[in-house]
SEPAMAR-580661 format. One record per residue (C-alpha): z, y, x; chain. Coordinates in steps of 0.25 Angstrom, whole numbers. Layout:
# SEPAMAR-580661
<r <Z Y X> "A">;
...
This chain:
# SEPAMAR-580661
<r <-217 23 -99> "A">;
<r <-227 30 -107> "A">;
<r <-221 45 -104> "A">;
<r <-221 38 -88> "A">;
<r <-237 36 -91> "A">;
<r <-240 51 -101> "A">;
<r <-231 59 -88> "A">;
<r <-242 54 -78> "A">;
<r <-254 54 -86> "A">;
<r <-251 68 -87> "A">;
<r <-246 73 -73> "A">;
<r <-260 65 -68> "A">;
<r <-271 75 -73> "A">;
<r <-284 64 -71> "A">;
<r <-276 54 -78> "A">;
<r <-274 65 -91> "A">;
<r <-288 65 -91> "A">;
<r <-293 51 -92> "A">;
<r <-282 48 -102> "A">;
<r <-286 60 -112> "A">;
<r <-298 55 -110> "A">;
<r <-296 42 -114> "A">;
<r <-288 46 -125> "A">;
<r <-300 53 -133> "A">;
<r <-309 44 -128> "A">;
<r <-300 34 -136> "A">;
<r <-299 42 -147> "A">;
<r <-313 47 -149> "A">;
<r <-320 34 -149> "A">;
<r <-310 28 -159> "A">;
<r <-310 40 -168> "A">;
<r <-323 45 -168> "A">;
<r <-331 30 -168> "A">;
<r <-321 29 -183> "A">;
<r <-327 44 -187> "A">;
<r <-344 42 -183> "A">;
<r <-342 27 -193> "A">;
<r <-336 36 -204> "A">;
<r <-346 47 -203> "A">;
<r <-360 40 -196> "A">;
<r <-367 35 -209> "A">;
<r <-380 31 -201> "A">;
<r <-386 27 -189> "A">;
<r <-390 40 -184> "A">;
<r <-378 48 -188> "A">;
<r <-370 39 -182> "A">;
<r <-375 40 -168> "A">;
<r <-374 54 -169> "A">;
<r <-361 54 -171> "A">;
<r <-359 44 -159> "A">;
<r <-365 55 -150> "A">;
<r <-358 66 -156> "A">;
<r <-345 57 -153> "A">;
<r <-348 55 -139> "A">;
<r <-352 69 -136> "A">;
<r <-339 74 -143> "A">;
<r <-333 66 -134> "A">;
<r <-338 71 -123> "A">;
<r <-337 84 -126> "A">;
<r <-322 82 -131> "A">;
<r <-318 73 -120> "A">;
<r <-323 83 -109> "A">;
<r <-316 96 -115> "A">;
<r <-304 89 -116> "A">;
<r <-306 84 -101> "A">;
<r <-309 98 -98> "A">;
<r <-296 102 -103> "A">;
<r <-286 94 -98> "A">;
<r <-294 95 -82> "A">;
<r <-294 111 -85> "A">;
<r <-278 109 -90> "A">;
<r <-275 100 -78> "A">;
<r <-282 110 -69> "A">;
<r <-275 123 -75> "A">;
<r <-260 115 -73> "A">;
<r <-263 111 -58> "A">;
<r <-268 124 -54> "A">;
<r <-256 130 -62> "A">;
<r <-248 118 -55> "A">;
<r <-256 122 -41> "A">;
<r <-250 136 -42> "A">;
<r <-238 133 -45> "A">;
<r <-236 123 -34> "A">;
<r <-241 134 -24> "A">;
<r <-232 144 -27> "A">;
<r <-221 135 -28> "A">;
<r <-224 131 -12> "A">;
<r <-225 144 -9> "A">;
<r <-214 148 -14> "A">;
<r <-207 136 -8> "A">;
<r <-214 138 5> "A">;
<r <-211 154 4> "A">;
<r <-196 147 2> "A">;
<r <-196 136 12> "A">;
<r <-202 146 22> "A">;
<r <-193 159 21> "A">;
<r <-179 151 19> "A">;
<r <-169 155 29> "A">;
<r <-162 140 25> "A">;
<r <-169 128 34> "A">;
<r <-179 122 26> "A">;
<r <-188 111 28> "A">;
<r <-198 101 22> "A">;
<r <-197 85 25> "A">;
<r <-209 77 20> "A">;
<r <-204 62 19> "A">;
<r <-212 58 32> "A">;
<r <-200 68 41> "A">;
<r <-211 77 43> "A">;
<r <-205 91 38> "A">;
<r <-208 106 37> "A">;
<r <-196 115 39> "A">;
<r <-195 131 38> "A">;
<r <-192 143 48> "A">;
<r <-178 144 46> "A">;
<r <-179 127 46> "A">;
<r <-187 128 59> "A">;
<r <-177 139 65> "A">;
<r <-165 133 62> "A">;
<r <-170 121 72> "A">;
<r <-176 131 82> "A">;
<r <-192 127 81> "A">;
<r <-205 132 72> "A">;
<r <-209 129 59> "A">;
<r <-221 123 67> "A">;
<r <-213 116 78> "A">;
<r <-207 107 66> "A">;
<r <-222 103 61> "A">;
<r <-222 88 70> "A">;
<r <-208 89 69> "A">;
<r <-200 77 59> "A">;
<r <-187 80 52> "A">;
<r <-180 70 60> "A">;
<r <-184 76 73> "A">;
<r <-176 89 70> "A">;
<r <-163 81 62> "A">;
<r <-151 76 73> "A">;
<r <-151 62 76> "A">;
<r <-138 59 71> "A">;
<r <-144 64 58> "A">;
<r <-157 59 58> "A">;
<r <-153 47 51> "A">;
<r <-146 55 38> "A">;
<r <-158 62 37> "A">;
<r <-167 51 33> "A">;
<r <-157 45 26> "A">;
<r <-157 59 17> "A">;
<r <-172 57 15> "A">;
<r <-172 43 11> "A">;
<r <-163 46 2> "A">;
<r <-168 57 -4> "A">;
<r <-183 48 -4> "A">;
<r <-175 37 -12> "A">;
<r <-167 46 -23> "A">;
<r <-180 57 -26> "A">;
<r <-172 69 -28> "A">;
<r <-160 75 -24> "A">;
<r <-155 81 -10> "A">;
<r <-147 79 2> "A">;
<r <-139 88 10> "A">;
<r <-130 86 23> "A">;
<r <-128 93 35> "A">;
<r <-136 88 46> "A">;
<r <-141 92 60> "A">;
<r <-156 96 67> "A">;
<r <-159 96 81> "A">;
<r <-162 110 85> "A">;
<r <-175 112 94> "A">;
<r <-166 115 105> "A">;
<r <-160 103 103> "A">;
<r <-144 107 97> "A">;
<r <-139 102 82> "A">;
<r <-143 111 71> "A">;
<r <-134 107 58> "A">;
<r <-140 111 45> "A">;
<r <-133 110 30> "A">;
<r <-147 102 25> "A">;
<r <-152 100 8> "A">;
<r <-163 90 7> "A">;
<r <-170 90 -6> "A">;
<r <-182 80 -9> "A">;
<r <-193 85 -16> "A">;
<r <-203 78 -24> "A">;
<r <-215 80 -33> "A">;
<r <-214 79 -49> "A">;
<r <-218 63 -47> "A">;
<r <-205 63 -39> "A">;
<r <-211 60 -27> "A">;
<r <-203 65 -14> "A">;
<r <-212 76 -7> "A">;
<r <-203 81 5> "A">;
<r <-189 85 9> "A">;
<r <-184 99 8> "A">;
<r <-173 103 15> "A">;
<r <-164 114 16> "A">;
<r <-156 117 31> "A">;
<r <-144 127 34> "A">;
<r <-140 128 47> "A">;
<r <-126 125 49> "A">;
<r <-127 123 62> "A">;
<r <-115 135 65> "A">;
<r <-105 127 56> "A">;
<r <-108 115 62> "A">;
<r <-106 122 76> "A">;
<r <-94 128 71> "A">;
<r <-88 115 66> "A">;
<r <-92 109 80> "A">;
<r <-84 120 87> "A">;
<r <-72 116 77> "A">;
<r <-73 103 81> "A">;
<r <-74 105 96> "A">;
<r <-60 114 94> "A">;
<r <-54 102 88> "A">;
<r <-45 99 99> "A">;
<r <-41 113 99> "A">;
<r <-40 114 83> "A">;
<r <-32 101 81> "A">;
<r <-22 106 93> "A">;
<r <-21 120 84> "A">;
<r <-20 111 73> "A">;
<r <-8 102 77> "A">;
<r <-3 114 82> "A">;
<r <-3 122 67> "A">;
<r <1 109 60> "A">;
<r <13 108 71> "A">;
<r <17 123 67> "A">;
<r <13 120 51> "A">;
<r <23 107 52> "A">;
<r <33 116 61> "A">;
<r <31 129 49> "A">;
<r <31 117 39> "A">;
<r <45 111 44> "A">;
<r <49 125 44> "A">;
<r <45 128 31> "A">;
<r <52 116 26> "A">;
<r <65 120 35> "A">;
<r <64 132 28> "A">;
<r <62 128 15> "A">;
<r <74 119 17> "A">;
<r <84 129 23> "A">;
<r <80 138 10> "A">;
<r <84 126 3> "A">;
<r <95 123 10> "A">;
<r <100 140 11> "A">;
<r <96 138 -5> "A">;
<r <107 128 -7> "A">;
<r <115 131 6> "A">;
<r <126 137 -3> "A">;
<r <129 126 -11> "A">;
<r <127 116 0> "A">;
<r <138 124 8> "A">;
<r <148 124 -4> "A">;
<r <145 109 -7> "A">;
<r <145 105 8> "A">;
<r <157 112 10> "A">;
<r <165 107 -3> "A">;
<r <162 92 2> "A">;
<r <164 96 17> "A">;
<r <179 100 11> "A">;
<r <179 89 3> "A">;
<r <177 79 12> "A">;
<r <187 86 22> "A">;
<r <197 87 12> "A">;
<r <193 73 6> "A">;
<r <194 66 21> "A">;
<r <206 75 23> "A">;
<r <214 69 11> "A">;
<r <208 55 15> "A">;
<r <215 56 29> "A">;
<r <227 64 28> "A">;
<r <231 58 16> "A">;
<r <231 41 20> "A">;
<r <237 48 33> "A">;
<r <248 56 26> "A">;
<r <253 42 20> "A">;
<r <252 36 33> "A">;
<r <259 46 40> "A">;
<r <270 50 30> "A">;
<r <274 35 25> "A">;
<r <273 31 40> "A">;
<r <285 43 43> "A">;
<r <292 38 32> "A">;
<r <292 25 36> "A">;
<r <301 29 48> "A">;
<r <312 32 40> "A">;
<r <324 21 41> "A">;
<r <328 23 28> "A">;
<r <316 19 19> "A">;
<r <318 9 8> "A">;
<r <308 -5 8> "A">;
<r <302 0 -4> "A">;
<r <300 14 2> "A">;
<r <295 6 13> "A">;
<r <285 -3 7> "A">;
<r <280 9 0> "A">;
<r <278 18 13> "A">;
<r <270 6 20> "A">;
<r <261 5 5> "A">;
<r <259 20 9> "A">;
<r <254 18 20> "A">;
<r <246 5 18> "A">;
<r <239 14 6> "A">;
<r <234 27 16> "A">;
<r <230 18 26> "A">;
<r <222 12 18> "A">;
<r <218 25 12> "A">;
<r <215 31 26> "A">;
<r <207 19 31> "A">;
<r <198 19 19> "A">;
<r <195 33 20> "A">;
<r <192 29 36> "A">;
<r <183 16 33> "A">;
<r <175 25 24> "A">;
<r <173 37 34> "A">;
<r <170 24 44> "A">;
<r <159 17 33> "A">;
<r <152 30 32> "A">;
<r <150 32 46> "A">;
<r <145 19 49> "A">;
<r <137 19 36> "A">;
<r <129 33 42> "A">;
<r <130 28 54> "A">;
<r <122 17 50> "A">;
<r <131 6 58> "A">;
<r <132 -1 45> "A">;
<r <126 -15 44> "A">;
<r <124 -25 33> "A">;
<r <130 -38 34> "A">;
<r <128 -50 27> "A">;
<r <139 -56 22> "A">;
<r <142 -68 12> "A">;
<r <154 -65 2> "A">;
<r <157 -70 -14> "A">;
<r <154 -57 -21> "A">;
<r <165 -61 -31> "A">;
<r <177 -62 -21> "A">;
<r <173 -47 -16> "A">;
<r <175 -42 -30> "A">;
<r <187 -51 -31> "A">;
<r <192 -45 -18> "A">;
<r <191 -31 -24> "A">;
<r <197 -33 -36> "A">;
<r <209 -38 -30> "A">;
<r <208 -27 -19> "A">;
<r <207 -16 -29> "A">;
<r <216 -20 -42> "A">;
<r <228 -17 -35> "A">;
<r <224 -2 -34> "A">;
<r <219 0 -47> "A">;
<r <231 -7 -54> "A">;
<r <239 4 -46> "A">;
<r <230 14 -52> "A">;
<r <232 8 -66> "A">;
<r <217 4 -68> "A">;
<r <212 -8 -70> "A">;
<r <202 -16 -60> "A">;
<r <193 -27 -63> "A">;
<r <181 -37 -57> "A">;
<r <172 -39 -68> "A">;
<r <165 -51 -61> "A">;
<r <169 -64 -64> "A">;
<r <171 -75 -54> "A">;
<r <158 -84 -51> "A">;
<r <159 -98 -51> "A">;
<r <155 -99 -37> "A">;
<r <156 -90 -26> "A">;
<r <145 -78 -28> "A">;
<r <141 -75 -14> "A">;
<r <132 -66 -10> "A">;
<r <128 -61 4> "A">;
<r <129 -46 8> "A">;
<r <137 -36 16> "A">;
<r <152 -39 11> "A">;
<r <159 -27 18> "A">;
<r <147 -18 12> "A">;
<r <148 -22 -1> "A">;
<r <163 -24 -2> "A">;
<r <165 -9 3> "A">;
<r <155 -4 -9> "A">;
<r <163 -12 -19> "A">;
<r <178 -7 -13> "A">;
<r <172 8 -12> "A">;
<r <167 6 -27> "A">;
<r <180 -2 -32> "A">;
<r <189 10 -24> "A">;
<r <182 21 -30> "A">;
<r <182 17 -43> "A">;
<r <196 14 -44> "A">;
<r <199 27 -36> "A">;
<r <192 34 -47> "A">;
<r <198 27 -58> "A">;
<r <212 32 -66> "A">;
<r <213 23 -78> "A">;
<r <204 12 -83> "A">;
<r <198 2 -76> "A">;
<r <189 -3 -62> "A">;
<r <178 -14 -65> "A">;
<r <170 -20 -55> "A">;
<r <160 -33 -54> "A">;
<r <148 -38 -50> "A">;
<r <135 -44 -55> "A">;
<r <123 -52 -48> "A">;
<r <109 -53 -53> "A">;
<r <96 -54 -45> "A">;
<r <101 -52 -32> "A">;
<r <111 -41 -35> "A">;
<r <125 -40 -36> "A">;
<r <130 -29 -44> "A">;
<r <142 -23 -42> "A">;
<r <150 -13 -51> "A">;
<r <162 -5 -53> "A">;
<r <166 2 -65> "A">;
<r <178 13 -68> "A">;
<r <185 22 -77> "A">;
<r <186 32 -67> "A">;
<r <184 47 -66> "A">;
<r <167 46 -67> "A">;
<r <157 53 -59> "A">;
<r <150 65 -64> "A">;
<r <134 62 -64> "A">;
<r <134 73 -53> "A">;
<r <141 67 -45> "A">;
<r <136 51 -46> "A">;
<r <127 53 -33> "A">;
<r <137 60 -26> "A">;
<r <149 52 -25> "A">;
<r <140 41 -15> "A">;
<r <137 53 -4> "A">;
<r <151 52 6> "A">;
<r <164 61 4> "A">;
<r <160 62 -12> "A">;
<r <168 60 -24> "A">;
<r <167 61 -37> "A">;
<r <179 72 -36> "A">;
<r <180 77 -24> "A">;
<r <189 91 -27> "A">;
<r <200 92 -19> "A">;
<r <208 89 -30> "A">;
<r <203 75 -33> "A">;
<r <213 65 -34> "A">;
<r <204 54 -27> "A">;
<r <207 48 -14> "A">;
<r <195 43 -5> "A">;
<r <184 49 5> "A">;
<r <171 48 -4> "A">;
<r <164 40 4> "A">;
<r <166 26 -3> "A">;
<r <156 26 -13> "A">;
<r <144 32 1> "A">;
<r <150 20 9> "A">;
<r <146 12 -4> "A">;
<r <135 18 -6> "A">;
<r <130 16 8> "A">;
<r <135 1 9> "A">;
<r <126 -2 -4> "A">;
<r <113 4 2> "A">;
<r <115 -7 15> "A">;
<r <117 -17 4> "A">;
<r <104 -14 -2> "A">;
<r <112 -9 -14> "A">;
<r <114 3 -24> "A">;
<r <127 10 -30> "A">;
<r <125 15 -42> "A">;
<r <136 23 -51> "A">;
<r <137 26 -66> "A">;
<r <147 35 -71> "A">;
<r <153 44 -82> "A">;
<r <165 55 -78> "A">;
<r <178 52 -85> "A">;
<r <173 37 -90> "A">;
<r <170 30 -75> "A">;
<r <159 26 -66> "A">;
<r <152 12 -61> "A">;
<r <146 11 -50> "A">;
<r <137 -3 -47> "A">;
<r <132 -7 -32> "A">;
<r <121 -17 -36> "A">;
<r <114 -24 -22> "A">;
<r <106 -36 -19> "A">;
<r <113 -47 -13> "A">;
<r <110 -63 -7> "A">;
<r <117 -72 -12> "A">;
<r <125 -81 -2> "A">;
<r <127 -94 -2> "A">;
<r <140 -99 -5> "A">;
<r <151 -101 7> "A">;
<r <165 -106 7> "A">;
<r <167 -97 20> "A">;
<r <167 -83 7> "A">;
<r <178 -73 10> "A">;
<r <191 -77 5> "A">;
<r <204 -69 4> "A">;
<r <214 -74 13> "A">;
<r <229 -71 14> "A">;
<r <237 -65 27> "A">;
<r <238 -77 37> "A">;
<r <253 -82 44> "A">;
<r <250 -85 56> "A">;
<r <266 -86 58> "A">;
<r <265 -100 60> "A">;
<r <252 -101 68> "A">;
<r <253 -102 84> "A">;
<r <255 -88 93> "A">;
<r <240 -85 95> "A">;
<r <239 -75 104> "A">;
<r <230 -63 103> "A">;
<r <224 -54 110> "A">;
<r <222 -38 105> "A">;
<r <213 -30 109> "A">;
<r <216 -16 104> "A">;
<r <218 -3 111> "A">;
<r <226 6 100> "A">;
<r <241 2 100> "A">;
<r <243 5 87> "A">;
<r <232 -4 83> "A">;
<r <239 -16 92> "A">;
<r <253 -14 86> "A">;
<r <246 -18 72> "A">;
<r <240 -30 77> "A">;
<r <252 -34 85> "A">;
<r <261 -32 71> "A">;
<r <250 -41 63> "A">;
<r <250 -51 74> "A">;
<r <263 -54 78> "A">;
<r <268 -55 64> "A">;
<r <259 -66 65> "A">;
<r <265 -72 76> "A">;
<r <252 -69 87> "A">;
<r <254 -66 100> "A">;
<r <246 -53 105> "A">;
<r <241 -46 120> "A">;
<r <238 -34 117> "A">;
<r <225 -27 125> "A">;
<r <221 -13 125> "A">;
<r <208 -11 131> "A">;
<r <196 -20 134> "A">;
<r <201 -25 148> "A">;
<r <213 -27 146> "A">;
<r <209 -36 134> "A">;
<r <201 -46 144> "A">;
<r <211 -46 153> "A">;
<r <221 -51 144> "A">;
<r <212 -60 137> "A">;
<r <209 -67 150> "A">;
<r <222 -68 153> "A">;
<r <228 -75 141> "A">;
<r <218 -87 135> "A">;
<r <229 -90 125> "A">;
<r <223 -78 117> "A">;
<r <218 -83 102> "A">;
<r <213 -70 98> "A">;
<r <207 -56 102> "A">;
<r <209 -43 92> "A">;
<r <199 -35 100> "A">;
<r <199 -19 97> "A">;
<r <184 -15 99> "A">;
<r <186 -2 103> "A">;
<r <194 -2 118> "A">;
<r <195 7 129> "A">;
<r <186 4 141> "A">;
<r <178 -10 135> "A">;
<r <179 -10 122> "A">;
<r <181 -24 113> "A">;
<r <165 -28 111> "A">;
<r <165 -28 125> "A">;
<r <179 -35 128> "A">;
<r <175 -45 116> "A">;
<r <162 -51 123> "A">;
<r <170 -53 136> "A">;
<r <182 -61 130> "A">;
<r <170 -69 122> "A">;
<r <167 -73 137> "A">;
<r <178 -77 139> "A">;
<r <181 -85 127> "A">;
<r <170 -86 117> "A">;
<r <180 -92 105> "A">;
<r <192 -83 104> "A">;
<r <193 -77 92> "A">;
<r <191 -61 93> "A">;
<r <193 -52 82> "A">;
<r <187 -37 83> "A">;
<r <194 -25 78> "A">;
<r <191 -11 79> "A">;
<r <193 2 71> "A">;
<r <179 6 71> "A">;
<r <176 0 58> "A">;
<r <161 -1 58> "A">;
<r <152 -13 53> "A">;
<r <145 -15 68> "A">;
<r <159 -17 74> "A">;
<r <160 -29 68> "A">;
<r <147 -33 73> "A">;
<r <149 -30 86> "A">;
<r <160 -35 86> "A">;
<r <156 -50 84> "A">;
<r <144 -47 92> "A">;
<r <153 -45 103> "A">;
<r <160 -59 101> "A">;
<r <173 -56 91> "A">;
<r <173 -65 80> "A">;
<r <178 -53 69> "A">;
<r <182 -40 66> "A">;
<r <191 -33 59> "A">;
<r <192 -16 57> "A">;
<r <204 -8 60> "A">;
<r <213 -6 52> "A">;
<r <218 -20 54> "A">;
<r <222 -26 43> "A">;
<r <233 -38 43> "A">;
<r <228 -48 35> "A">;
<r <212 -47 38> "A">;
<r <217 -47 54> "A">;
<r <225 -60 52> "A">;
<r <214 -67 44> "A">;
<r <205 -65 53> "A">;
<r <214 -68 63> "A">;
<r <217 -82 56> "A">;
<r <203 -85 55> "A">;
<r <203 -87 71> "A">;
<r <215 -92 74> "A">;
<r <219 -103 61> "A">;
């Protein structure tokens, strides 16, 4: 507070006066009434000494006023000079700058330069009556004061934008503008200088890029077009010298699987079929012993078998990249289907001399669970048949485990292994963990893909672990609901007589005679009666004709109208008899159409005798 007070006292010149002044005074009466006592020793002297003290005083108090007036006098003159110059120089500036430059005082009133004045088109002296708003845009008037205020608020600092002037001919002039607030050394704003280039040819020439636009964009789309079209080429190329870089090993390793597979399919198909052929050759011979007999018909029993499995899987990968697979629900005891398999299975790996067995243990109540049976059977057979195919000596184990919502399914070998390398490989199609030519292992390499595959609909994964020369175990682990119990669950049944039953007559629908004389064996062993219809019309003829008919076989793939179509007339005919769909095409949406189209089931060529009969009892008991 006291420096605040001492800096004005000695920036004001007639206040540093009076306050020296007061000072001595102050001083001199106190000092020099203390010094008159000690020396005045009577009346008379010590009056003098009162004048002598007033005319020093006087005297004193005048030099000193002299001096510091004179001083103050010299400083401004000096200060006077200074300030001169410094306009004139500023002035000499201000007037000779080729840059636009202009003076605003804070009523709007300013003073601008020559180059200022030109770059608007009027005089120096046209600009006297003139106000800074008058020659700022309209759209920008409003910025403009808004700079001032704020430079008037904060006291220091500047402003610079790029803003537009009305021309004295009335066009845009767009300048780059500084602004700068002066102020005097109490800090008080004095005026506004500013600083104007004209940018009005950059502006022009960004208003002509503008106007092109259109043009510019069109041209754009166009170069973008060609950049994507040189980009997609530039990764085509990249890609064909990737693919020329690996070209020669591709080739070898395309044409060693290409061979492979021929060889492999090949061996699948002409073996089964050699059996077939040569066993049924022999079987002509008169002079064949039963046991040579029997062994003949097992032959051929073993590489039919053989030959459709090879079949069905070529038939499941189709339809599995064909994407006609589906998912349906369906509610089965987990337990029995590894029961099943065990019992399906054992007998082949006792003729192999290993051993086989179900690591689960019965539950105390049926474990139902609800999923897609036929899917999750077929990963279970392709897993329990490749393990034992793979396996010499030693054992098969399988089993599950629930927890969570999860059923974890696993089989574990002795078998050959599978090198680390070769883990991922085995799921892709045609791939075996040996597949030389002179691998001892029958089989297309495409069970563990078809598993593979099926798991993926089942929201599930395979997974395999596996050490060459010691075995492998793969695990199948999917979530699963759990169904609620039903006394309807699958059961295994044996081969029905119907020897005793009443002579149902049934009708067969099937174009291929082979096809017709299996069925007419099964049947008549029976004791059914048959009419025979090969096509579409002739099947609604006959079935018009004879109402005593109990039962339809229908073929679904007929000459001229085919069975859908032949099913849903019969179903106008008689909404109640009993028709059982069978065809050779072997894919999941058959069977759906097939009930769409009103046939109460379905069973898949090759017919088999006993799955036939049983389903046939189930209509006609």
């Amino acid at each position: 507070m006291a420096r605040k007070y001492v800096n004005i006292i000695l920036r004001k010149p007639h206040i540093k006066v009076a306050s020296v002044y007061l000072l001595l005074s102050v001083v001199w009466i106190v000092f020099s009434d203390r010094l008159v006592m000690e020396l005045g020793s009577d009346l008379m002297q010590y009056s003098n000494m009162q004048l002598f003290k007033g005319l020093f005083f006087v005297f004193a108090t005048s030099f000193i006023i002299y001096y510091m007036v004179r001083k103050d006098y010299i400083i401004k003159e000096n200060q006077q000079a200074k300030l001169e110059k410094s306009e004139q120089l500023f002035r000499s500036i201000f007037e000779q700058s080729t840059v636009g430059k202009l003076i605003t005082n804070k009523d709007g009133a300013f003073t601008p330069n020559a180059a200022f004045a030109k770059m608007l088109g009027y005089s120096v002296e046209e600009f006297a009556e003139m106000d800074i708003l008058e020659v700022a845009h309209p759209d920008d008037r409003s910025n403009t004061l808004e700079m001032f205020n704020k430079l008037l608020d904060d006291k220091e600092g500047s402003w610079r934008t790029e803003k537009r002037y009305l021309h004295k001919s009335g066009k845009e002039v767009w300048a780059d503008v500084e602004t700068t607030l002066i102020c005097d050394s109490m800090s008080k704003p004095l005026f506004f200088a500013t600083s104007a280039v004209d940018i009005t040819a950059k502006k022009m020439a960004e208003k002509a890029l503008i106007n092109n636009e259109a043009l510019l964009q069109q041209q754009n789309e166009e170069l973008q077009l060609l950049n994507e079209e040189l980009t997609e080429n530039n990764d085509r190329f990249r890609l064909i010298n990737q693919e020329l870089y690996l070209a020669k090993e591709k080739a070898e390793e395309s044409d060693r699987l290409k061979t492979s597979f021929l060889a492999n399919m090949s061996h699948e198909i002409r073996t089964p079929l050699n059996g077939i052929m040569g066993f049924s050759e022999l079987l002509q011979h008169s002079d064949i012993t039963e046991d040579e007999l029997h062994s003949y018909l097992d032959m051929l029993r073993k590489s039919s078998e053989r030959m459709l499995n090879t079949i069905n899987d070529l038939i499941e990968m189709a339809s599995i990249e064909s994407e006609q697979q589906l998912v349906h629900q369906n509610q089965f005891d987990v337990y029995e289907s590894m029961e099943y398999f065990y019992k399906l299975y054992k007998p082949i790996a006792d003729q192999k001399g290993i051993a086989l067995e179900l690591k689960s243990q019965r539950p105390q109540q049926p474990y139902l669970i609800q999923t897609d049976k036929a899917k999750f059977e077929s990963i279970v057979s392709n897993l329990l048949r490749n393990a034992i195919k793979f396996t010499f000596t030693g054992s098969v184990d399988f089993g599950f485990e629930m927890e969570h919502g999860q059923l974890h399914f696993f089989v574990t070998d002795t078998g050959i292994g599978i090198a680390h390398e070769k883990q991922m490989a085995v799921f892709e199609r045609f791939v075996q963990a040996d597949d030389a030519y002179s691998r001892p292992y029958e089989g297309s390499g495409l069970g563990l893909s078809i598993a593979k595959a099926y798991a993926g609909m089942l929201k599930g994964i395979i997974s395999l672990d596996s050490t060459p020369g010691v075995g492998s175990t793969f695990r199948f682990d999917f979530p699963f609901v759990k169904a609620v119990s039903d006394s309807a669950a699958d059961t295994v049944e044996e081969t029905p007589d119907f020897s005793k039953k009443h002579h149902d007559l049934i009708l067969v629908v099937e174009d291929d005679e082979t096809s017709f004389t299996i069925l007419d064996m099964i049947l008549k062993s029976q004791q059914f009666n048959l009419l025979w219809a090969r096509n579409g019309e002739e099947a609604l003829r006959i079935f018009k004709e004879n109402p005593a008919i109990s039962l339809v076989l229908m073929d679904l793939k007929l000459p001229g109208i085919d069975g859908f179509e032949v099913t849903r007339n019969i179903r106008k005919q008689n909404g109640t008899i009993p028709i059982i769909a069978q065809t050779a095409y072997a894919l999941t949406g058959d069977a759906k159409r097939a009930t769409e189209a009103g046939c109460n089931d379905y069973i898949a060529k090759p017919i088999r005798k006993q799955e036939l009969l049983r389903k046939i009892e189930a209509f006609l008991s």
